[in-house]
N, C-alpha and C positions, 0 to 999 in steps of 0.2 A: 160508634153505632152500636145498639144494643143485638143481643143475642135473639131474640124475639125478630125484632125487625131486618134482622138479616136472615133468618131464617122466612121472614115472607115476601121477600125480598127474593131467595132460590127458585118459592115456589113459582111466581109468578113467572118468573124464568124457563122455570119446568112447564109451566103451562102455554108460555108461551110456545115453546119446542114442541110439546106434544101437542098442540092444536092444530098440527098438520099433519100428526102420526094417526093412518086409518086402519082400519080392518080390512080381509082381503075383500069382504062385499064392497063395503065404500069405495073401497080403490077403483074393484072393476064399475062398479055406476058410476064414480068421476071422469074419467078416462074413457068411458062405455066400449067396455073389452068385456070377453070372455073370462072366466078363470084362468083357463088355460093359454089364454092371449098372455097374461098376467104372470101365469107360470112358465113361460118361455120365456118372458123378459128378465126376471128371475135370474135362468140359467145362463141368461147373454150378459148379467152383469146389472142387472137394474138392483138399486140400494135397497135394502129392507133392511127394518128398525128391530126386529125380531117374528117371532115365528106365527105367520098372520098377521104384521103391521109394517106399514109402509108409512114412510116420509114422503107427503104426498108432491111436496116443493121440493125433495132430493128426488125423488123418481119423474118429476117435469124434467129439470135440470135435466137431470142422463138423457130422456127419450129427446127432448128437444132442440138440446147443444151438442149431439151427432154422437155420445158418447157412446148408444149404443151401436152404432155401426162394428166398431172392433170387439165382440166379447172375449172374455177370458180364453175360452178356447181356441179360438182364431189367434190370440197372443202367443199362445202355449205354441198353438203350430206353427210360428213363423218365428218363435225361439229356437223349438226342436231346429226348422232348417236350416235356419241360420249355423247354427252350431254342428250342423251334418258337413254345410258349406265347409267349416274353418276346419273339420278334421279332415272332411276327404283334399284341405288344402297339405295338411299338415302332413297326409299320409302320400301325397304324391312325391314330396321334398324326401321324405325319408325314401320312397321307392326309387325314389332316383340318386341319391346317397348309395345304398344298396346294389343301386345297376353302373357305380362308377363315373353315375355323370356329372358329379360332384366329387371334386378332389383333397383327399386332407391337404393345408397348406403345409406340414410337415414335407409331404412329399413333391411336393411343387419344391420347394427351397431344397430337397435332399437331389432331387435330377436338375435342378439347375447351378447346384455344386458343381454336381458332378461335368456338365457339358459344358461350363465355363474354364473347368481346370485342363479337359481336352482341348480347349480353343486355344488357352495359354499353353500348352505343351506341344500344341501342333504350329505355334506362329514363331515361337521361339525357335522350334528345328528350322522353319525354315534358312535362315544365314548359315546353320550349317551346311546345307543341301545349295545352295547355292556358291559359297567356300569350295564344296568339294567339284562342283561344276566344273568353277574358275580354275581347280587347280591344274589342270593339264593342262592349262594356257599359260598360264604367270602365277606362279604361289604367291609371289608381295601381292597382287591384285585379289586374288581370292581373299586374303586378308584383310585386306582393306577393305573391299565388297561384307565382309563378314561381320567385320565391325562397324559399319553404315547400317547394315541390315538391322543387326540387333540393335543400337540405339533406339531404331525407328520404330518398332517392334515395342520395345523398354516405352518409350514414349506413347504411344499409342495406347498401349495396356494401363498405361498409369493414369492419362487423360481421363480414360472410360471407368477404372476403379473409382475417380473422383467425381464422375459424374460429369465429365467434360467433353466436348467431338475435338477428337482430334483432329488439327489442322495438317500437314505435315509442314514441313518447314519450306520454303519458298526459295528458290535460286536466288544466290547472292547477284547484286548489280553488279556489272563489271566499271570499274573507276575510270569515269571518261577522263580524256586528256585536254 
């Protein structure tokens, strides 16, 4: 294609586009508004091609296919709130951080150290506390009771380290005849 006829080729193109670009008079006689009809819609977001012209088929478009219902300013402020929303979310989280009602996990796992090694220090005495019970009854029995005790104790604790419930152990059958 030559340089000539691609060049009139633009134009008509151009003319095509601009055969619907008007002046702000033409605008308000086609539409039969005010100026200031015209300069509100403007502000709500209506297209203009430059300063005093209107694309008279882009400014149908907006006013007709509801575009002007939301303008620019209405957007702005339901951005602003939206974004008030997600801080005054963010600032609650942190005020309550602040007020303890959030706990570092640090310290969750430092106090449940610590009240798990009380549990195992407290369940372990017990066979001795029972040992010493027995003993003003029968010392062989306190012993025996002691080392019953603590198995089940050993057992128990090891079940639950593993993640298991302890069952305890179940009365043996006695061997019928």
């Amino acid at each position: 294609m030559s340089e000539m006829q691609e060049n009139n080729d633009n134009k008509k193109a151009d003319n095509l586009s601009s055969k619907y670009v008007c002046s702000t008079a033409e605008t308000c006689d086609f539409f039969q508004i005010t100026r200031e009809t015209l300069s509100s819609w403007t502000r709500k977001g209506a297209p203009k091609e430059a300063r005093g012209k209107y694309d008279i088929q882009k400014v149908m478009q907006w006013r007709y296919q509801g575009q002007h219902m939301e303008t620019p300013a209405t957007r702005k402020l339901k951005a602003e709130a939206d974004l008030k929303e997600a801080k005054a979310a963010q600032e609650k989280i942190k005020l309550g951080i602040t007020r303890t009602k959030y706990i570092p996990v640090e310290d969750v796992q430092a106090d449940l150290t610590r009240v798990f090694a009380n549990v195992k220090k407290s369940l372990l005495a017990i066979s001795h506390l029972v040992a010493s019970d027995l003993a003003g009854v029968n010392q062989e029995a306190a012993e025996v009771a002691k080392g019953i005790v603590d198995n089940r104790i050993e057992d128990a604790l090891k079940a639950m380290a593993e993640g298991r419930v302890y069952i305890g152990r179940g009365k043996k059958k006695k061997a019928q005849n």
